[in-house]
Each structure stands twice: as C-alpha cells, then as structure tokens.
N, C-alpha and C positions, 0 to 999 in steps of 0.2 A: 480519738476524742469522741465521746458521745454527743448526740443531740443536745443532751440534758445541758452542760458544760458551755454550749456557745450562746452567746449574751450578745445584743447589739450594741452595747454600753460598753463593755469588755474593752476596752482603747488600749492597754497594755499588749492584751493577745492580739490586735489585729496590728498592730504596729512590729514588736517584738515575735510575737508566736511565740510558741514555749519553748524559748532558748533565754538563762541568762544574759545578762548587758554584757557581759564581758567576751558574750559570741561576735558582739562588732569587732571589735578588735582583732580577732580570730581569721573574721571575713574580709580585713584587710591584709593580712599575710594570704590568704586565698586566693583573692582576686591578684595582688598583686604578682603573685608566682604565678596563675595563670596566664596572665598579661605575658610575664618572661618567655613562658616557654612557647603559648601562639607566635609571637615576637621574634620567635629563634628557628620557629619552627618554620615561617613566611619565610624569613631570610635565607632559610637550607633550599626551601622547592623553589626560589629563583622568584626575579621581578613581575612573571606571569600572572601570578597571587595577587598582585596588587593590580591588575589591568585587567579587561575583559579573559575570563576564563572558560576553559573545554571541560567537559563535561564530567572527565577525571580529576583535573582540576576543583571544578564545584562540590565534587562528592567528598574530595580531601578536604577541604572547608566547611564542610556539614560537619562532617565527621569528627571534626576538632572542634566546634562549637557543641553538638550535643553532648560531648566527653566533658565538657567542665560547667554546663548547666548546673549538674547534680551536686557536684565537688564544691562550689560556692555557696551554696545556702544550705546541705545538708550537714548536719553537726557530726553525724555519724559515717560518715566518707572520707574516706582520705584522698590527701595529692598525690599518690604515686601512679595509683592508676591512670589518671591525666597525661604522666609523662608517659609512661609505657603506649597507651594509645598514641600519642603523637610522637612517637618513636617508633612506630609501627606505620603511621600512614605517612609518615615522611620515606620509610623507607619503599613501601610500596610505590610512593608518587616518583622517588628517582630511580624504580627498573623500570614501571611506565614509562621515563623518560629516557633510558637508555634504552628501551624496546624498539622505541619509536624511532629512535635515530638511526638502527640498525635495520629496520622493517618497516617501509612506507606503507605496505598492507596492515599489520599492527597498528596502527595509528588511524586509521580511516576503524578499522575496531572498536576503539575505543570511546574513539572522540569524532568520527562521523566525515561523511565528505563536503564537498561542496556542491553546491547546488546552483544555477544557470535561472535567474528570476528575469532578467531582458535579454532579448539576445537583438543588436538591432533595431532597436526600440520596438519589440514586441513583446507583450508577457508572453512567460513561456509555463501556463496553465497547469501542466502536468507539473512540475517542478515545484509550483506555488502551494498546490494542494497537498504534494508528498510533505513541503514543507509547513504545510499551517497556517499560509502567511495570505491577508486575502487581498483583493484588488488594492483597498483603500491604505493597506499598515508598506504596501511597496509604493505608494505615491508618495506617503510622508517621511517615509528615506529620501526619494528623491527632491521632495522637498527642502528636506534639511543640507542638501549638496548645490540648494541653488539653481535647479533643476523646474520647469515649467511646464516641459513637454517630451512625451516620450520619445521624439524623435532627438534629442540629444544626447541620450545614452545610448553606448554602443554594445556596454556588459553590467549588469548588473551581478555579483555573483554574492550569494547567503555563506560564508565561511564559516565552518568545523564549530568554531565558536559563539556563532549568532549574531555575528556582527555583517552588514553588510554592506559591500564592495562596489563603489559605482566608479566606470571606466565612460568618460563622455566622448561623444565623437569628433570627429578633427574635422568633416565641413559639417553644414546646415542645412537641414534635410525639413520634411513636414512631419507632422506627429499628431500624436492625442495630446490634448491638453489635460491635465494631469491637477487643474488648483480646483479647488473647493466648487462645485457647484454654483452654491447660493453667493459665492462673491461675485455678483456678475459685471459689477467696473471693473475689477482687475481680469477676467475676463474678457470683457469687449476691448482693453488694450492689448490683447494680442494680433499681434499679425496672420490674419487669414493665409494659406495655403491654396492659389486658385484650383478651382480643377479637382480637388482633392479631401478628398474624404478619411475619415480612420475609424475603424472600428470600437465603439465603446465599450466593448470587454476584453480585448484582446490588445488592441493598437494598432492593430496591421493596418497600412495605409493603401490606398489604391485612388488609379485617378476615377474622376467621372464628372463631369459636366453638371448632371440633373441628381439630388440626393438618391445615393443606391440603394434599390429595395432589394438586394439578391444577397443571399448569406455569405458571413464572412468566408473565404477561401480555407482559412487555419482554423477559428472553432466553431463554423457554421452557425453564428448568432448574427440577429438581424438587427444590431445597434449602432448606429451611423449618426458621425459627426461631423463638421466643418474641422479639417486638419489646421494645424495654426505653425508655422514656424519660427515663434519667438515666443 
C-alpha cells in the first residue's frame, strides 16, 4: 500500500483492511481449526501444558502460538502448515520426554536444576544471584506460604520450572524478619528473640547481648537486626 492510499477517514480499510467481507467467515473456519489442533495438540504433551511449565515446555508453546499468528488473518496462508508444525513440536516435546525419563542428566539439560534459596533459614547468596532472584522477590514467596520470618524455613528450593518450594521447620527457632519494612505495627507484634541478633542480608543469626558491630560470619556485611521468633 502506498502512503498516498491511507486516509484517516478510510473506516472500511481500518476495520476490514483489504480483504472482502466474506474473509470473516473464512477466519472463522481458521480460528476455529486452529483452536482444534492447539486443543489436541495440549492433550497429546500431557496435563503439564496446562500447569506451571519447563522451559521445553514454554518453547513448545511459543512455538504453536506463533505458527498460527500468521495463518488467521493472512488470506494468503494456509492451514496445513499450522498442523505440520504442531506435528512436529508435539513430536519433538514427547522424545524430550522420553529422553528425560531415561536420562536424569538430559533433563537438568534441558529444562535446568534446582537451586538451594534458604538453607536453614539463611539466604544462600550465591544461589540467588545464579538465579536472578533478589532479597525482596524470596521474602514474597515466603510470604505467600505464611511465612514471617526466616527462621521457619528450613529449605527453600527454586525448581527446574520456576516455581518455588518452601520446606518449614519442625521446632521454633529465631530469625530475620522478613515483612515489609514500612509496616511497622505488624512489625512491633512480633515476638523479640533475646540475646539475638540476625543478619539483614543474609539471615544468619548469632547470639549477642549488645547490637553486633563485627561482620557477618557468611557474607561479611555489617547489617544487624533484632532476631524475632514469630
């Protein structure tokens, strides 16, 4: 289309584009085969599709979304290419999945390991950073689990898929506190930890009497808090 050709008045071309009316009708058989065969094609790779997915997974789902982009609104496309791609990465997603079942190394490959974010109620730094994830985005998992203070986790672990895994302890220990800063009434209702201090970027707790001025033990940072265990 040239410059000359586009009009802001033009309400047929911006609505329609230059296709006849009778292309809706067209892009209802379209859509709705595409519909079929994403449909068929979710129910062949297993109920994982529809739940948090690995990274094999999400590329199989790219991949069938941008395959029928084009095939819906383009007049000049056909639907066969649609099925042949989704015949192709359904096949590919089930040797991925018979790879995996037969090769646990294959599988950490593909779709990545696990990763160690508390151990003990301590962040575990190196881990966090490998993964991306920073102080604040692992306090708001542990908040969504209920979770107040580091010292009631005993594992935290980031799985393959990005979902993460929180393991809480079986007694009651002291910890960082872990809510919102600027809340400070819910806050001040936590139960103080005597004696006891925790590190503000790490968690690591340690006794002491008088607040510590000496660097943490684990990431040598000088940020110290009143430990709280509730």
């Amino acid at each position: 289309m040239k410059p000359e050709d586009i009009h802001i008045t033009d309400y047929l071309r911006i609505l329609l584009g230059e296709v006849p009316w009778s292309f809706l009708i067209e892009v209802i058989i379209r859509v709705t085969f595409i519909y079929l065969v994403l449909t068929l094609a979710m129910r062949i790779m297993g109920k994982r599709m529809a739940s948090r997915m690995s990274r094999s997974e999400m590329t199989a789902m790219v991949a069938l979304a941008a395959s029928n982009g084009v095939a819906i609104l383009a007049p000049d496309r056909g639907l066969l290419p649609v099925l042949i791609i989704a015949i192709v990465v359904v096949c590919f997603q089930k040797f991925i999945a018979w790879r995996t079942e037969a090769n646990p190394h294959f599988e950490q490959l593909t779709s990545g390991d696990i990763d160690v974010l508390i151990k003990d109620g301590v962040l575990q730094l190196d881990c966090m950073q490998h993964s991306r994830m920073s102080q604040e985005q692992v306090f708001a998992q542990c908040r969504f689990e209920q979770i107040d203070n580091l010292g009631k986790v005993k594992r935290a672990y980031l799985e393959a898929n990005g979902a993460v895994s929180i393991l809480k302890a079986d007694e009651k220990r002291p910890g960082l506190s872990i809510l919102p800063q600027w809340d400070k009434e819910f806050r001040a209702s936590q139960e103080p930890a005597p004696n006891t201090f925790a590190c503000g970027n790490c968690g690591n707790v340690v006794p002491s009497k008088p607040p510590t001025q000496a660097p943490c033990s684990v990431c040598k940072e000088n940020q110290w808090s009143e430990a709280v265990v509730s």
